[in-house]
N, C-alpha and C positions, 0 to 999 in steps of 0.2 A: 504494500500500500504506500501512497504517497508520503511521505515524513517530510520536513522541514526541522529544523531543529535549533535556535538559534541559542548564544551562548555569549559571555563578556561583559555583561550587564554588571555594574558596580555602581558602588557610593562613589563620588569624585569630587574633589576638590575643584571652583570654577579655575580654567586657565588648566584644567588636567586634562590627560588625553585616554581615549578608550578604543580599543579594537574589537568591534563585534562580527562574530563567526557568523553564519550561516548553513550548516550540512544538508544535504538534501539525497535525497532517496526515493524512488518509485517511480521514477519518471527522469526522460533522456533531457538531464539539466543542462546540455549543449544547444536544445533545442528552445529555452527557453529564455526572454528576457528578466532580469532578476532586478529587484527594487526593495528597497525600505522604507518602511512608513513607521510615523511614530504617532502615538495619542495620549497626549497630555488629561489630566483630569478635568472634566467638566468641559472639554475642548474635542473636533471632532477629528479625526486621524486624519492623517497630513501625510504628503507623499515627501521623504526627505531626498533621495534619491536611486536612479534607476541606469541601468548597465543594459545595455542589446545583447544578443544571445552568443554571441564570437568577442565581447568585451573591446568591439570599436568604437560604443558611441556609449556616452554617459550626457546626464542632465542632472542638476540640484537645486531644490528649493532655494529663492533669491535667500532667506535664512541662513544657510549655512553652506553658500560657496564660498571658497578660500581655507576653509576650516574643514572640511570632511572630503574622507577620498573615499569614494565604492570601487571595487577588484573583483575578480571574480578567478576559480580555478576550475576550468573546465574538464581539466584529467582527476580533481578530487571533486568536482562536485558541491562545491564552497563559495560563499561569497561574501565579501568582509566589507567591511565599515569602519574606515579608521578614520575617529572622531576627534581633532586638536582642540586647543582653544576653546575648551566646555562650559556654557553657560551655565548660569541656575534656570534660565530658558529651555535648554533644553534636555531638562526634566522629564522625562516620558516613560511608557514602554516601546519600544521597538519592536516593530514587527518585519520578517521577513516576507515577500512574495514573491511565487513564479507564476510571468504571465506569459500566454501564447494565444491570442485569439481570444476566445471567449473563455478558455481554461484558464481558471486562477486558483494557485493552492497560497493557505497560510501557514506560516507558523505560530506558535503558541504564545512569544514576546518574550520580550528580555526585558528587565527595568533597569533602566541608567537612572540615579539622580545624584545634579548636582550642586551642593552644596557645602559650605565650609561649616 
């Protein structure tokens, strides 16, 4: 069955940096474009950013370009989220997603929050 499974989520200090994993399972994750979204409390999920399926074309919420890079590994399966320059903004959980057409899988979320 489909898995996604996302991982790296921590407490962080603002100005800290985080790397969020992505594993994916049950489906041919080469064929898919992969993205992150995050949902703040009381706030409704938010696309933070997204990779095409060969990892030539990325885009990121005006929020947080300069400060976050999406990657992706296509012989493991993986797709990461490496987060600089961490608000108390953006405080959320993170969610992984694979999309192709009208097939979209999630994952479960990760909670980042940042705070001193």
């Amino acid at each position: 069955q489909v898995q996604l499974v996302e991982s790296g989520g921590a407490l962080v200090q603002p100005g800290g940096s985080l790397r969020l994993s992505c594993a994916a399972s049950g489906f041919t994750f080469s064929n898919y474009a992969m993205a992150w979204y995050r949902q703040a409390p009381g706030k409704e999920r938010e696309l933070v950013a997204r990779i095409s399926s060969a990892g030539g074309s990325t885009n990121y919420a005006d929020s947080v370009k300069g400060r976050f890079t999406i990657s992706r590994d296509n012989a493991g399966a993986t797709v990461y989220l490496q987060m600089n320059s961490l608000k108390p903004e953006d405080t959320a959980v993170y969610y992984c997603c694979a999309q192709k057409w009208t097939s979209v899988y999630w994952g479960q979320g990760t909670q980042v929050t940042v705070s001193s």
